[in-house]
C-alpha positions in Angstrom: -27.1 -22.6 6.5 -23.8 -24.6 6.0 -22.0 -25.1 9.2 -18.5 -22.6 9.4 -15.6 -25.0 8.2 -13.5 -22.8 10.7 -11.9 -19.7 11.8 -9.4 -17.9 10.2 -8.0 -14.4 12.2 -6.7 -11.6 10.2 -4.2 -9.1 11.3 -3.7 -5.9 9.2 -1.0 -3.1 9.6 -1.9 -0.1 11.1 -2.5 2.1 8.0 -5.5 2.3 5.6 -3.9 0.6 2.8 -3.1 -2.1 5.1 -6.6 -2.1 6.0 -8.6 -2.5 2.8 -7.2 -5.4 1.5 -7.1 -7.2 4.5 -11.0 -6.6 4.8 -11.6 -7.9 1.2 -9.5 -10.9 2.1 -11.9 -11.7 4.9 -14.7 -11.7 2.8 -13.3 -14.1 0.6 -12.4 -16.7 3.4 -16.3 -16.2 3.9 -17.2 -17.2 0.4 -15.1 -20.6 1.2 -17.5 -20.9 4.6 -14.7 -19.7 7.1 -15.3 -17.0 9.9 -12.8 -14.3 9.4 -11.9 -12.6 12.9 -10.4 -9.3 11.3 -8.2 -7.8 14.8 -7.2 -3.9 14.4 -6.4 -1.1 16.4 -9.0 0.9 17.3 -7.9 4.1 15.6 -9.0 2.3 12.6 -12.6 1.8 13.5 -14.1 4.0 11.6 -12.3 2.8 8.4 -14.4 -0.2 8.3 -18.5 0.1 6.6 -21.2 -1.1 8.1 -21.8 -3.8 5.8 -18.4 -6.2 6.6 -20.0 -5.5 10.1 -22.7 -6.8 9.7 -21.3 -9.7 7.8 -22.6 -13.0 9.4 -18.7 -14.3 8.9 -17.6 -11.6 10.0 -16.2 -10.5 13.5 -14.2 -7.3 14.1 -12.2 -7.1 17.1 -10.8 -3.7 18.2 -7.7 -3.5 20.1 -8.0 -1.1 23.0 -4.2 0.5 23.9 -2.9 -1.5 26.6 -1.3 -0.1 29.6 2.3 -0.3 29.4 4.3 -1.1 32.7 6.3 1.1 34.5 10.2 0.6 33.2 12.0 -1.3 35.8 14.5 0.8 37.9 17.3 0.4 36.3 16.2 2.0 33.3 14.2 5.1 34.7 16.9 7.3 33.4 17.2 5.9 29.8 16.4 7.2 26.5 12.6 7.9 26.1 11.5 4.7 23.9 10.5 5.5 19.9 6.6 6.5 20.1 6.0 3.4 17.2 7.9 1.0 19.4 5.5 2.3 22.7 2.4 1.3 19.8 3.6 -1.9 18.9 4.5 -3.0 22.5 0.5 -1.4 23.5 -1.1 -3.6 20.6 0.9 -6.6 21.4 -0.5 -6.3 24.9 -3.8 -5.7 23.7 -3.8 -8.6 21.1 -2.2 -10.8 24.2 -5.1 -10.6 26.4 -7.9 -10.8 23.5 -6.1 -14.1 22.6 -5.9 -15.3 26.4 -9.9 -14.5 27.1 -10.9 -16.0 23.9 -9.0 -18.9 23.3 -7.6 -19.4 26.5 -9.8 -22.1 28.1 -9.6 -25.8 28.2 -11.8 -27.5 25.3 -11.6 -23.9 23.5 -11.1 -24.7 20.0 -8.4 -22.7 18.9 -8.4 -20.7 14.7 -7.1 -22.4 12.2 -4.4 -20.0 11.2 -3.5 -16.2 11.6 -3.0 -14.1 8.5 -0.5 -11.5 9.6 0.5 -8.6 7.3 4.1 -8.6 6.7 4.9 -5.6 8.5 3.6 -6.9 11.5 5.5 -9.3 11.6 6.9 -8.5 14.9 3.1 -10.1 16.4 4.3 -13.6 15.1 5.7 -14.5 18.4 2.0 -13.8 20.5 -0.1 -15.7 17.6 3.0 -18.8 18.1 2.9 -18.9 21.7 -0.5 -19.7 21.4 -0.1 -22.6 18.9 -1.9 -20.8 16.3 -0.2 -21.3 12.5 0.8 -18.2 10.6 0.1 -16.9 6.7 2.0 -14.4 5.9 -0.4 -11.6 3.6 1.6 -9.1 1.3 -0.8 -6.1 0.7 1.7 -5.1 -2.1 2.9 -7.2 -5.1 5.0 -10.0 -5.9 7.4 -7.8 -8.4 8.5 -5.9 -5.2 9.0 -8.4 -3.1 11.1 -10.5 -5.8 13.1 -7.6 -7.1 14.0 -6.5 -3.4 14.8 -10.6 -2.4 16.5 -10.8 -5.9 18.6 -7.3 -5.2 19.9 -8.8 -1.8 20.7 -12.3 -3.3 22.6 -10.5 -6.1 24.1 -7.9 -3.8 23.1 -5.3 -5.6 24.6 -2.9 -3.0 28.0 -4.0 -4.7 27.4 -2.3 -8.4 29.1 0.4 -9.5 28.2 3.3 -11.1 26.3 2.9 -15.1 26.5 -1.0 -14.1 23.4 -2.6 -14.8 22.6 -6.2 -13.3 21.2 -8.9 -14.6 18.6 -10.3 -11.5 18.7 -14.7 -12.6 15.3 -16.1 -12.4 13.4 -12.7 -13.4 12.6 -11.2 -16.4 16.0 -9.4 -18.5 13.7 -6.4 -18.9 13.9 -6.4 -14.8 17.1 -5.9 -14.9 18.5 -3.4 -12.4 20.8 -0.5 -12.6 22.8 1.3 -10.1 20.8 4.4 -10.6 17.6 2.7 -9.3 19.6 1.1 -6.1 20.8 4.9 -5.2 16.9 6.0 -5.6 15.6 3.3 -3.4 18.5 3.5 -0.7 17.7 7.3 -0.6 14.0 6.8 0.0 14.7 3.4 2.0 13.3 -0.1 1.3 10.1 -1.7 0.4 7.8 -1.6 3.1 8.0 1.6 4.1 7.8 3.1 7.3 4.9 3.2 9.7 2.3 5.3 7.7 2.0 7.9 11.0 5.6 7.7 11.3 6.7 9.2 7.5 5.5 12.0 5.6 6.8 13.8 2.6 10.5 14.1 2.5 11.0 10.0 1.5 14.1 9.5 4.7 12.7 7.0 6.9 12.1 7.6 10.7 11.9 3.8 11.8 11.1 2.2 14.9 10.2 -1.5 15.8 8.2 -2.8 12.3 9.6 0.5 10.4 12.5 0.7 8.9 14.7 3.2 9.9 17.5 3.7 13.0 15.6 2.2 16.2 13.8 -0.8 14.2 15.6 -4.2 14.2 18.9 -4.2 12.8 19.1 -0.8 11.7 18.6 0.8 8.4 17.5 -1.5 5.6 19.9 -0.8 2.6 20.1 -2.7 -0.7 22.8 -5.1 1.0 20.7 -6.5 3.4 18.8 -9.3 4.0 15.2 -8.5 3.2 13.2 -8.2 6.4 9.8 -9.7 5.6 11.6 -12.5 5.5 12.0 -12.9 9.5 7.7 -13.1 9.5 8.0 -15.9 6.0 10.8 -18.5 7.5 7.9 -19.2 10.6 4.7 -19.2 7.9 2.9 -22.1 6.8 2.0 -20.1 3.5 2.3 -16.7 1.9 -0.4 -15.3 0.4 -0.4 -12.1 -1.8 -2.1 -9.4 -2.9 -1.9 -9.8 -6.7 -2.6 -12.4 -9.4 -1.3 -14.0 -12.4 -2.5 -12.1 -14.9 -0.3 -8.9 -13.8 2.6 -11.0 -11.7 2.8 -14.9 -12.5 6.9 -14.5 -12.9 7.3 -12.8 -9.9 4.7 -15.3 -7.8 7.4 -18.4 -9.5 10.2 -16.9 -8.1 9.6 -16.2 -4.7 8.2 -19.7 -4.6 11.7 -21.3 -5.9 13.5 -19.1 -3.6 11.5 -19.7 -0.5 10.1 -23.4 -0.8 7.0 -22.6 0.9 3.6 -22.5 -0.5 2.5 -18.9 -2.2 -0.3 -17.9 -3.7 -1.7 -15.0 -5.8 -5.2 -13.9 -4.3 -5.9 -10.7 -5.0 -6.5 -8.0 -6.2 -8.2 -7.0 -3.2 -10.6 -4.7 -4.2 -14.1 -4.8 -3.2 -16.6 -6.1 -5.1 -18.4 -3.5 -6.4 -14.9 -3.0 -8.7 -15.5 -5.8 -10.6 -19.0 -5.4 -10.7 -18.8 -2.1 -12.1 -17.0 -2.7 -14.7 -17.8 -0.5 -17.6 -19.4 2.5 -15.3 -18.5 4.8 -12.9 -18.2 3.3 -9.0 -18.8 6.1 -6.4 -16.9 5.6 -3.3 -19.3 6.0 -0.6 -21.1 3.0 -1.9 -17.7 0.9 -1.6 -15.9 2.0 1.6 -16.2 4.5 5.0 -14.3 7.6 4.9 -13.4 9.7 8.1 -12.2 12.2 6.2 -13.1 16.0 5.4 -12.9 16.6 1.7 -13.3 20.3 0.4 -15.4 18.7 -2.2 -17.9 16.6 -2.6 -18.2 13.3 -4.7 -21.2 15.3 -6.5 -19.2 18.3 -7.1 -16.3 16.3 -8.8 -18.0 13.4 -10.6 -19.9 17.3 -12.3 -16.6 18.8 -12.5 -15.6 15.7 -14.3 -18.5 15.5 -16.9 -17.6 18.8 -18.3 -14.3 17.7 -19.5 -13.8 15.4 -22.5 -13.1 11.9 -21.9 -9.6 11.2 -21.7 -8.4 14.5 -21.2 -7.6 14.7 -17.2 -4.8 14.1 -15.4 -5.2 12.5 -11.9 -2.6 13.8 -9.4 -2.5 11.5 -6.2 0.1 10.2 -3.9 -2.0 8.1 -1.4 -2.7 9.1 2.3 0.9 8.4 3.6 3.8 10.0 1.3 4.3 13.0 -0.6 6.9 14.8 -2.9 8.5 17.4 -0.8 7.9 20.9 0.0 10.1 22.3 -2.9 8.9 19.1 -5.4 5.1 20.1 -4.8 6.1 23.9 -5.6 7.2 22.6 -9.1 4.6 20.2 -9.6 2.2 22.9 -9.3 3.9 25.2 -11.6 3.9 22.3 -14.0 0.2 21.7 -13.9 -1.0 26.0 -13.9 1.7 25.9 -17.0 0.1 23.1 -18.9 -3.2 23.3 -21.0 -4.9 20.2 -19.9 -7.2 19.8 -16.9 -6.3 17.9 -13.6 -7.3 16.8 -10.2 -4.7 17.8 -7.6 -5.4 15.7 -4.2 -3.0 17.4 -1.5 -3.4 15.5 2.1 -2.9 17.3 5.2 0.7 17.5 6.4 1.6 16.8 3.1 5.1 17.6 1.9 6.8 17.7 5.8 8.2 15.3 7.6 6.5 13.4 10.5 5.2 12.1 12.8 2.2 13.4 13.5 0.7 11.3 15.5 0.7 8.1 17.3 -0.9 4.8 16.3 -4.0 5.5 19.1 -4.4 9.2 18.1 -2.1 10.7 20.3 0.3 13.5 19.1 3.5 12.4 19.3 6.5 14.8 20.6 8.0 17.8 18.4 4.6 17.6 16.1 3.0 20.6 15.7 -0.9 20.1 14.5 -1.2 23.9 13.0 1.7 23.3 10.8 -0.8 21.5 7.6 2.1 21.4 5.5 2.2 22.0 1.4 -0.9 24.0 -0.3 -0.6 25.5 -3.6 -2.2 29.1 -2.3 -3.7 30.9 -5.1 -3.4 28.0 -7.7 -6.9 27.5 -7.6 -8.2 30.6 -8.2 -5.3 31.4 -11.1 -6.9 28.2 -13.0 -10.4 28.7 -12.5 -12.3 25.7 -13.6 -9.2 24.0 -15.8 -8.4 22.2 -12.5 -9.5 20.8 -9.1 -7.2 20.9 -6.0 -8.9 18.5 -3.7 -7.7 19.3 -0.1 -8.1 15.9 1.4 -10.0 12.9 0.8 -10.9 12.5 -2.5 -13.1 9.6 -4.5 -10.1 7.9 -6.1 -12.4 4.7 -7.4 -14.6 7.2 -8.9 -12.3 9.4 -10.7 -10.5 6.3 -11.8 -13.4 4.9 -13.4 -14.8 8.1 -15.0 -14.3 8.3 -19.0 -12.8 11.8 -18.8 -9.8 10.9 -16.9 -7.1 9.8 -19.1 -3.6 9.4 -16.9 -2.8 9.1 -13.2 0.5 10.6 -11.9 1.3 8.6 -8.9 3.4 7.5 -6.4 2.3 3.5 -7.0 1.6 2.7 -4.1 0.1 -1.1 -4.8 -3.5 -0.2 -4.2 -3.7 3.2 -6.3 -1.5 0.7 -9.1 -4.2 -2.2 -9.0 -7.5 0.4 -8.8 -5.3 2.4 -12.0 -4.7 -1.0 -14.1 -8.3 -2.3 -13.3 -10.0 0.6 -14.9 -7.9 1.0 -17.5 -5.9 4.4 -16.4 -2.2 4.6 -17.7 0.4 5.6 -14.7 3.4 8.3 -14.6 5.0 6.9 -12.0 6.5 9.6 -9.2 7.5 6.5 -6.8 8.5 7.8 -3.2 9.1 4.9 -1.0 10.0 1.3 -0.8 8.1 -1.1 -2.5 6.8 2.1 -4.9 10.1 2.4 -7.0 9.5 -1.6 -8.2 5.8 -0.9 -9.0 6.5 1.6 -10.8 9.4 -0.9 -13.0 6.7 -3.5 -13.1 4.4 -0.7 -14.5 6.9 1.0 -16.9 9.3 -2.4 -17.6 6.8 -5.2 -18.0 3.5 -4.1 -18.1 4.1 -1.1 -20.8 1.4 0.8 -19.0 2.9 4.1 -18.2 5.9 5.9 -17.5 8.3 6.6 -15.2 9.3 10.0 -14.1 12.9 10.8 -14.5 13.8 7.6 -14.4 17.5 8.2 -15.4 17.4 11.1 -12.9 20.5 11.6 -10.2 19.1 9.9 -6.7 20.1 13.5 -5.1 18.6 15.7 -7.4 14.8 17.2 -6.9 12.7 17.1 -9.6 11.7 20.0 -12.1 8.6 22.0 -13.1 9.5 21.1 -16.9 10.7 17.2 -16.4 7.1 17.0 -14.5 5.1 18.9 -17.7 7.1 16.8 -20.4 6.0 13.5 -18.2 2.7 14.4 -18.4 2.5 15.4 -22.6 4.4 12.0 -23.0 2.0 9.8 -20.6 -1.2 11.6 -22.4 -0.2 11.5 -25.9 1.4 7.4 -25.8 -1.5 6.1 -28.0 0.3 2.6 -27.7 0.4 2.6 -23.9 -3.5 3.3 -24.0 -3.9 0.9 -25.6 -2.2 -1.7 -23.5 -3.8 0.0 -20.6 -7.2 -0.9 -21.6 -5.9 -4.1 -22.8 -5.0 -5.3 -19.5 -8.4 -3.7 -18.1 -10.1 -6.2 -20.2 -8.7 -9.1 -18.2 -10.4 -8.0 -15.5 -13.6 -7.0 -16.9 -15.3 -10.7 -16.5 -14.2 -10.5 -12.6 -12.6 -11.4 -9.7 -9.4 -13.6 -11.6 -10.3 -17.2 -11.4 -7.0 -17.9 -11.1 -6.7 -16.3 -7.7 -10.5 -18.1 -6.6 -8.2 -21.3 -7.3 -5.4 -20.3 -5.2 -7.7 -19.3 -1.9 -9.3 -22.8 -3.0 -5.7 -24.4 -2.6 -5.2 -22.4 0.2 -8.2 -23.5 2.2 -7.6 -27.2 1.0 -4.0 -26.6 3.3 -6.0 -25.4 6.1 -8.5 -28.1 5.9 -5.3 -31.3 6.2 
């Protein structure tokens, strides 16, 4: 066996979506003979399959909660601190005294750099103090992170109403309008919030590493200075989830604006994606769920086979955002209105505002664990066997891939957009949050792979049963964005994009100076 070139450590956010790229990312530094320490909380434990480890590259390191001091007299009588900003300062203590028994010693060689997720940026400080170098690692897109830099640069904050703007250095078709800025301010930046801390109703409850009142520098409107940027300016790279096939415009523009080295090295999807290419991927063979599911992958991939191919339409909004209570009563009065057959995957909690609980499981104060939020009662039953309400998890890759299902209504979060756009699946695009409402331009604007819903739609106004039905009949009967859709599938039929092997080549050659 090749002796390990080095060690590379790997620090994800706290969510799942967070999670799964940064896992696929460590087995790529361990094609390129690197040991990838991959450092999360422990809540996220069971999120991560036996076979990463097992991985002889491989070394996960669970964080236990550390124990936070008492506050020092003077502020026994202040405010109660934000529950996130308790979790961040327990996980920076946690991550402290890993660092200090590992690499502490005399003689210890130390890792050759730390991949940090951008929204943990706030950790930069304990990996510096240390002397270790820092990547940053965007688990979203280039487009967002351009369009959100480009929107600050251009002060977008300052356009008046019907003005559209041109954004230099991007694409004209980019271009954005002051409808879109209203959207985004009301749902706040990209990024998002804390997963645990946000749930339905799109207004950001922030902390330390959020977004909202309480996290540094308040809230995050159009008019100010993009925040990842605090973790970049200390990075000796940038690396991304994405590649050039989908965002090489995007990847050239943050790269002239920032002057650092950035590289596309994504998507980071597991390996069995681009092996299956073609035929249906079950889930359990790819990744570990914790989850309860009111139905099996058995049940659905059956439920699936008795519909004609192209003929479903996948409802999903991830595991962390939701429409809101009174959105989710007219989406489900658009779908038992419409003749076509769906999946409906409703999460608990879905459609109310959080948070539910805290970052080591705890339940965090004024949440209430019997209140399960949004269910379409009776829907089932009304529709019989037209549609599938999924309470829970649900096998996204597999319904993704399966021939019957022939449009994805989604909130585009970047890991539902990349598992959509490798299988083919066009995208009406419901975004919700942050980096979602420029996914969903990329998608609509540049890609001509879907749709987006109401996109000239008042930022205050709730959206309709009817604008929800016509979305769908206009995303299922495009012919030409089908088209397109599998189009762009095909690039990724041969494999993992060679051009993002050559950037974690490049990357690795950095390293290696």
């Amino acid at each position: 066996m090749e002796a390990i070139a080095g060690e590379i450590l790997v620090v994800p956010f706290f969510g799942q979506g967070h999670l799964f790229p940064a896992m696929e990312l460590c087995r790529k530094f361990c094609s390129f003979n690197y040991k990838s320490t991959l450092i999360i909380p422990s809540h996220l434990s069971s999120s991560v399959p036996s076979d990463l480890r097992c991985h002889s590259c491989v070394e996960v390191v669970e964080i236990q909660a550390a124990e936070l001091p008492p506050p020092p007299p003077a502020e026994m009588n202040a405010p109660p601190r934000h529950p996130f900003r308790q979790d961040q300062e327990r996980m920076g203590g946690g991550i402290e005294s890993f660092l200090a028994e590992r690499y502490g010693g005399s003689g210890v060689t130390r890792p050759d750099c730390v991949v940090v997720d951008v929204m943990m940026s706030w950790s930069k400080e304990i990996f510096a103090g240390m002397g270790i170098p820092i990547v940053s690692f965007f688990t979203s897109g280039a487009c967002s992170a351009a369009m959100e830099f480009a929107a600050w640069k251009n002060k977008a904050d300052e356009m008046k109403p019907g003005e559209t703007r041109i954004l230099p250095g991007l694409p004209r078709h980019m271009a954005l309008t002051h409808s879109e800025t209203q959207r985004r301010h009301r749902h706040g930046p990209p990024g998002g919030p804390p997963p645990h801390l946000h749930r339905g109703n799109g207004f950001i409850r922030g902390g330390p590493g959020g977004r909202g009142p309480g996290g540094p520098g308040g809230p995050r409107g159009p008019g100010r200075r993009p925040q990842w940027m605090e973790g970049v300016e200390s990075s000796i790279a940038v690396l991304i989830n994405t590649c050039d096939d989908l965002e090489r415009p995007f990847i050239d523009y943050l790269s002239d604006q920032i002057q650092k080295p950035i590289w596309g090295v994504g998507p980071s999807l597991p390996a069995q994606f681009w092996e299956s290419a073609g035929s249906i991927l079950r889930d359990h063979q790819v990744r570990s769920s914790n989850r309860s599911s009111n139905f099996t992958e058995e049940e659905v991939v059956q439920w699936l086979n008795s519909k004609p191919d192209r003929s479903v339409i996948y409802v999903s909004f991830g595991s962390e955002v939701a429409p809101t209570m009174e959105e989710s009563e007219e989406l489900a009065k658009a779908l038992e209105q419409s003749n076509r057959p769906f999946i409906w995957v409703i999460q608990p909690g879905s459609g109310k505002p959080g948070p539910p609980v805290g970052l080591f499981g705890e339940k965090t104060p004024g949440s209430d664990s019997a209140d399960e939020g949004y269910y379409p009662h009776g829907l089932q039953e009304r529709i019989g066997n037209r549609g599938l309400i999924i309470k829970g998890w649900a096998p996204q890759l597999l319904i993704l891939s399966h021939p019957s299902t022939g449009g994805f209504l989604s909130h585009c979060g970047w890991n539902s957009t990349l598992e959509s756009i490798g299988r083919g699946v066009p995208i009406l695009a419901w975004p919700i949050r942050g980096d979602q409402f420029f996914d969903a331009k990329l998608i609509a604007n540049h890609l001509k792979v879907g749709h987006i819903l109401c996109s000239d739609k008042d930022a205050t106004e709730a959206v309709k049963k009817d604008e929800i039905g016509q979305g769908i009949e206009k995303l299922m009967n495009d012919e030409e964005v089908h088209s397109r859709a599998m189009a762009l599938k095909s690039k990724f039929e041969a494999g993992f994009p060679k051009s993002s092997t050559t950037s974690i080549n490049s990357f690795i050659k950095l390293l290696a100076k």
